[in-house]
C-alpha positions as CSV (number, residue, x, y, z in Angstrom):
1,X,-3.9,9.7,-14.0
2,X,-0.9,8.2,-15.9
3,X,0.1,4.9,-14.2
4,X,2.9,2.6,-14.8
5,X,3.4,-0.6,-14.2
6,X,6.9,-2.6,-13.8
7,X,6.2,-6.6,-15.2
8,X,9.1,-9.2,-14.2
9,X,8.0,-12.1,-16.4
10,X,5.2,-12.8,-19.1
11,X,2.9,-14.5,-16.6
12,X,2.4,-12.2,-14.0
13,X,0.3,-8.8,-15.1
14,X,-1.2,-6.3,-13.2
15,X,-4.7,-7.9,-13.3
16,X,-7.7,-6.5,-11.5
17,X,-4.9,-3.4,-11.1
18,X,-5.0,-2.9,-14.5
19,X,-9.1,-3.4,-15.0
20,X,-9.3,-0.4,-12.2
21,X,-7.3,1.6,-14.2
22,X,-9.0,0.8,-17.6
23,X,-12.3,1.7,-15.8
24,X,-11.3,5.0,-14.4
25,X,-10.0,5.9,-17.8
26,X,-6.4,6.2,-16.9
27,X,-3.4,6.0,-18.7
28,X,-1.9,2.6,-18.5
29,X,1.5,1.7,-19.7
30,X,4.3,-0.8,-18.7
31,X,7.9,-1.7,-18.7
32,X,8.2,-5.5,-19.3
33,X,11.8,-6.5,-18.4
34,X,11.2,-9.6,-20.0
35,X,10.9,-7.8,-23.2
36,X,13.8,-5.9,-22.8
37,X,11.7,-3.0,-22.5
38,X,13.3,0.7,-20.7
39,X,12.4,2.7,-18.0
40,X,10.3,5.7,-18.5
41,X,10.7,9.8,-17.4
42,X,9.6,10.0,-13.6
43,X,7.7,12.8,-14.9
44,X,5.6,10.3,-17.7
45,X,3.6,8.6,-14.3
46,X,1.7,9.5,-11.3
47,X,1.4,5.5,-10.4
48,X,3.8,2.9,-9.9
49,X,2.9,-0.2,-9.8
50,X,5.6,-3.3,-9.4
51,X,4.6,-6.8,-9.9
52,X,5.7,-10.1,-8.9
53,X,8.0,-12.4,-10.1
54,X,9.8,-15.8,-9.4
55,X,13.2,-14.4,-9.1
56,X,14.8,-12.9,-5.7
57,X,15.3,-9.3,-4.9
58,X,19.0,-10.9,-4.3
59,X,19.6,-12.2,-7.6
60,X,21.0,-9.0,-9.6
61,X,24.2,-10.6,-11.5
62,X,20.8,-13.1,-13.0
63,X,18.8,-10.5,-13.6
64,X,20.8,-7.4,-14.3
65,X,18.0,-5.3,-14.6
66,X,17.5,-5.2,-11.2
67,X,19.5,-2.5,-10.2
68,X,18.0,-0.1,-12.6
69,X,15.3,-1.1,-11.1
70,X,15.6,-0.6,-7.6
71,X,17.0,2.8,-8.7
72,X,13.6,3.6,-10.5
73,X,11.8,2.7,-7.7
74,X,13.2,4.5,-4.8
75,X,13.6,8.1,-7.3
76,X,9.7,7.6,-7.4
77,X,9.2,7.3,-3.4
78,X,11.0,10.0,-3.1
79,X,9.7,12.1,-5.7
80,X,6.3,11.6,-3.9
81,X,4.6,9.3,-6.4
82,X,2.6,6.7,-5.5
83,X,4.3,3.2,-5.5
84,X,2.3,-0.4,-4.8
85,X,4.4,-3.5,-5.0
86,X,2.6,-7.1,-5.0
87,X,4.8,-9.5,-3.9
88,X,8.1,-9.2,-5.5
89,X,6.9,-5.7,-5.5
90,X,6.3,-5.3,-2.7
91,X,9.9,-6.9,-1.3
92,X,11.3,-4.3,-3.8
93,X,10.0,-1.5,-1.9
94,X,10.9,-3.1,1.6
95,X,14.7,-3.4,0.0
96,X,14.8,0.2,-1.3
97,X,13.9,1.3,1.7
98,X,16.8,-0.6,3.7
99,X,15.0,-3.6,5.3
100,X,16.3,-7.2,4.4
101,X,14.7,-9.5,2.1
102,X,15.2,-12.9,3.0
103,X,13.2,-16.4,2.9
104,X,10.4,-17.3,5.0
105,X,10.5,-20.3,7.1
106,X,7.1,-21.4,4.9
107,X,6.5,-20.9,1.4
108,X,2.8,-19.8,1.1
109,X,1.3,-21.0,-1.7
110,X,-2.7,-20.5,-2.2
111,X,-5.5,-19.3,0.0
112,X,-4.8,-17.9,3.1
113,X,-6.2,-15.6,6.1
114,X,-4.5,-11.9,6.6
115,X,-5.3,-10.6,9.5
116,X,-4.9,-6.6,9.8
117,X,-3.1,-5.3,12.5
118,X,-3.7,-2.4,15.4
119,X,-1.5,0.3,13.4
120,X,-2.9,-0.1,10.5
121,X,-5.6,1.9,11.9
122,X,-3.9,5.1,11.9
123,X,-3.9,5.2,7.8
124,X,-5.4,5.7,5.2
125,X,-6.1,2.2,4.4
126,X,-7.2,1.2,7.9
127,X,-10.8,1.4,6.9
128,X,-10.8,0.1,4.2
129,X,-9.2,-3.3,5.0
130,X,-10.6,-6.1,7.0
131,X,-10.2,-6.6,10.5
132,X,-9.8,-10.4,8.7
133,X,-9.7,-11.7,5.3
134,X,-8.4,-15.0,2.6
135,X,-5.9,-13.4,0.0
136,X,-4.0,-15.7,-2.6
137,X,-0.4,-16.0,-1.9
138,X,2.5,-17.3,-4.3
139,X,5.9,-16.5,-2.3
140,X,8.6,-18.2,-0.7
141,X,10.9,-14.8,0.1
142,X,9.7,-12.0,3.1
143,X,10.7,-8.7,3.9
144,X,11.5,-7.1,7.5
145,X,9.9,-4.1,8.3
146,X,11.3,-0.9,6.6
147,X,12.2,2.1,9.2
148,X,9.2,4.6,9.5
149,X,6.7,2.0,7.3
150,X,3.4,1.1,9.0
151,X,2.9,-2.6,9.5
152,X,-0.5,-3.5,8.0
153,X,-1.2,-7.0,8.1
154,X,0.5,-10.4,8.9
155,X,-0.4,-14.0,8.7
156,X,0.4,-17.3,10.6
157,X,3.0,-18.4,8.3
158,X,4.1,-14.9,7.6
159,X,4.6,-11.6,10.1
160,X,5.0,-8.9,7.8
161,X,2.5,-9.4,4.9
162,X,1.8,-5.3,3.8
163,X,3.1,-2.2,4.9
164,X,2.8,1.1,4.4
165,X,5.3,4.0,4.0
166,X,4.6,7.9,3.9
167,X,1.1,7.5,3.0
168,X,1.8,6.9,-0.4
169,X,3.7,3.8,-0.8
170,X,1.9,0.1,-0.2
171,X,3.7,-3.3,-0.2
172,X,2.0,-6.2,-0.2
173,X,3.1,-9.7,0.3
174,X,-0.2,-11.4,-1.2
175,X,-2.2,-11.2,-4.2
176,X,-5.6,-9.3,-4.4
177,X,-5.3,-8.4,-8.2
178,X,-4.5,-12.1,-9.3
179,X,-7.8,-13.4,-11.2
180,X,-8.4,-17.3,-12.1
181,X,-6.6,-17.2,-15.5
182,X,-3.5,-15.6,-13.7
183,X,-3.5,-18.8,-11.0
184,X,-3.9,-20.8,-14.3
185,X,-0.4,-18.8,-14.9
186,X,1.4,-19.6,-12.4
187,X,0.5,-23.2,-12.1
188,X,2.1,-23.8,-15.9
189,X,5.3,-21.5,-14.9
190,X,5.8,-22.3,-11.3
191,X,4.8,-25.8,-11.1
192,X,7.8,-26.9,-8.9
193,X,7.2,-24.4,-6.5
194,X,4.1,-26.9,-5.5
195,X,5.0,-29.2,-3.0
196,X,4.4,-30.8,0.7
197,X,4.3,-27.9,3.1
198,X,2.0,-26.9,5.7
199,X,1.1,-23.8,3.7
200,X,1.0,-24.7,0.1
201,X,-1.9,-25.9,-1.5
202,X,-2.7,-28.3,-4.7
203,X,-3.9,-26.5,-7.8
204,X,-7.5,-27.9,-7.9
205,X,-8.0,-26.5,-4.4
206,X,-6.5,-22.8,-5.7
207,X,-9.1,-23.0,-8.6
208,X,-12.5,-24.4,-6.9
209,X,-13.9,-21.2,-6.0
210,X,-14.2,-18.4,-8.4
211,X,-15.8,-15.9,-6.0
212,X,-13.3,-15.9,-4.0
213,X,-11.3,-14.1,-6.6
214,X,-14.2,-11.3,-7.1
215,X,-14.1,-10.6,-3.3
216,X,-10.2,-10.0,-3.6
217,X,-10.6,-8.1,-6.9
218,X,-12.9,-5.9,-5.4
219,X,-11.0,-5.0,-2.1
220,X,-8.0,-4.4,-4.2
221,X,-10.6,-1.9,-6.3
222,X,-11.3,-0.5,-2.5
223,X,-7.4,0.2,-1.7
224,X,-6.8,1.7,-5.1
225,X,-9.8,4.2,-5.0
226,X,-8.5,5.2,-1.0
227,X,-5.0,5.4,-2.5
228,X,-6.5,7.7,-5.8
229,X,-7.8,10.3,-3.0
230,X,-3.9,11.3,-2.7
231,X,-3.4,11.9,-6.4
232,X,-6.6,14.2,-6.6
């Protein structure tokens, strides 16, 4: 399987996202708009994946890539490919797809419950995901629901925390392919973003338990491999 990844900044790679992929022995390659880099053929991927990033959905006259972007991403839904956004990623997707992208009334910083919801049943995913679970989140922004997506999960501080669309394309809000050296990341870059709020969380508390990690790493592994079923 050929699988491309789309990488917003230097500190935020596809992790445990690209570990699957090395162990399954598919092709991984990226386009790091930090790096200037350009967009590939649609026909050069089976897989997109879209990564986070600090910046806003909203900000295209910053970040003028953007728009190519976007673009890219909604010629792949509709060329049937699948498409998984994380965070920015996933409120991408959400913003291809029509629905506004706006901020949440919390910023959720750290380790938080998801809990799945009733329609998330009827997919493909439904199984695989918990009926409850603690995912690592790093976002301030939040997506409304897309027309014809499948809400998946939500939180306290958050309602709409995944979706899915056609069966092919995932969005979700929170982290499961972020690994202890990627927090380490994001607490050098994104320091300011760490402050008094009733869902953000100090660093040291973020770091103390490795294993918590592994369990998220491995039910991203679980999504991908329920997701992989489509592209056989």
């Amino acid at each position: 399987m050929k699988i491309h990844y789309l990488q917003h900044v230097s500190f935020e790679g596809p992790g445990a996202i690209g570990a699957w992929a090395k162990r399954g022995g598919h092709r991984l390659t990226a386009t790091r708009f930090h790096d200037d880099d350009p967009l590939p053929s649609l026909d050069d991927l089976d897989w997109l994946v879209v990564m986070g990033g600090p910046m806003s959905v909203n900000e295209e006259r910053a970040y003028a890539w953007l728009r190519h972007e976007k673009q890219f991403i909604e010629s792949a839904i509709e060329a049937g490919k699948v498409v998984i956004g994380v965070c920015l990623g996933a409120q991408l997707i959400a913003d291809v797809l029509g629905a506004k992208v706006y901020p949440n009334r919390f910023k959720e910083i750290g380790w938080f419950p998801i809990q799945r919801t009733a329609d998330a049943a009827g997919t493909r995913l439904g199984d695989v995901l918990p009926e409850e679970f603690d995912a690592f989140h790093w976002h301030g922004d939040t997506f409304e629901l897309p027309s014809g997506a499948v809400h998946l999960a939500c939180s306290q501080a958050c309602a709409h925390q995944a979706f899915m669309y056609r069966e092919r394309v995932l969005a979700l809000q929170f982290h499961l392919e972020t690994t202890t050296a990627g927090v380490e990341q994001l607490r050098k870059h994104c320091a300011s973003e760490i402050v008094g709020g009733p869902f953000i969380q100090p660093p040291a508390v973020m770091l103390a338990d490795e294993g918590r990690f592994a369990k998220t790493n491995e039910l991203m592994s679980r999504l991908l491999d329920r997701l992989a079923e489509v592209s056989i």
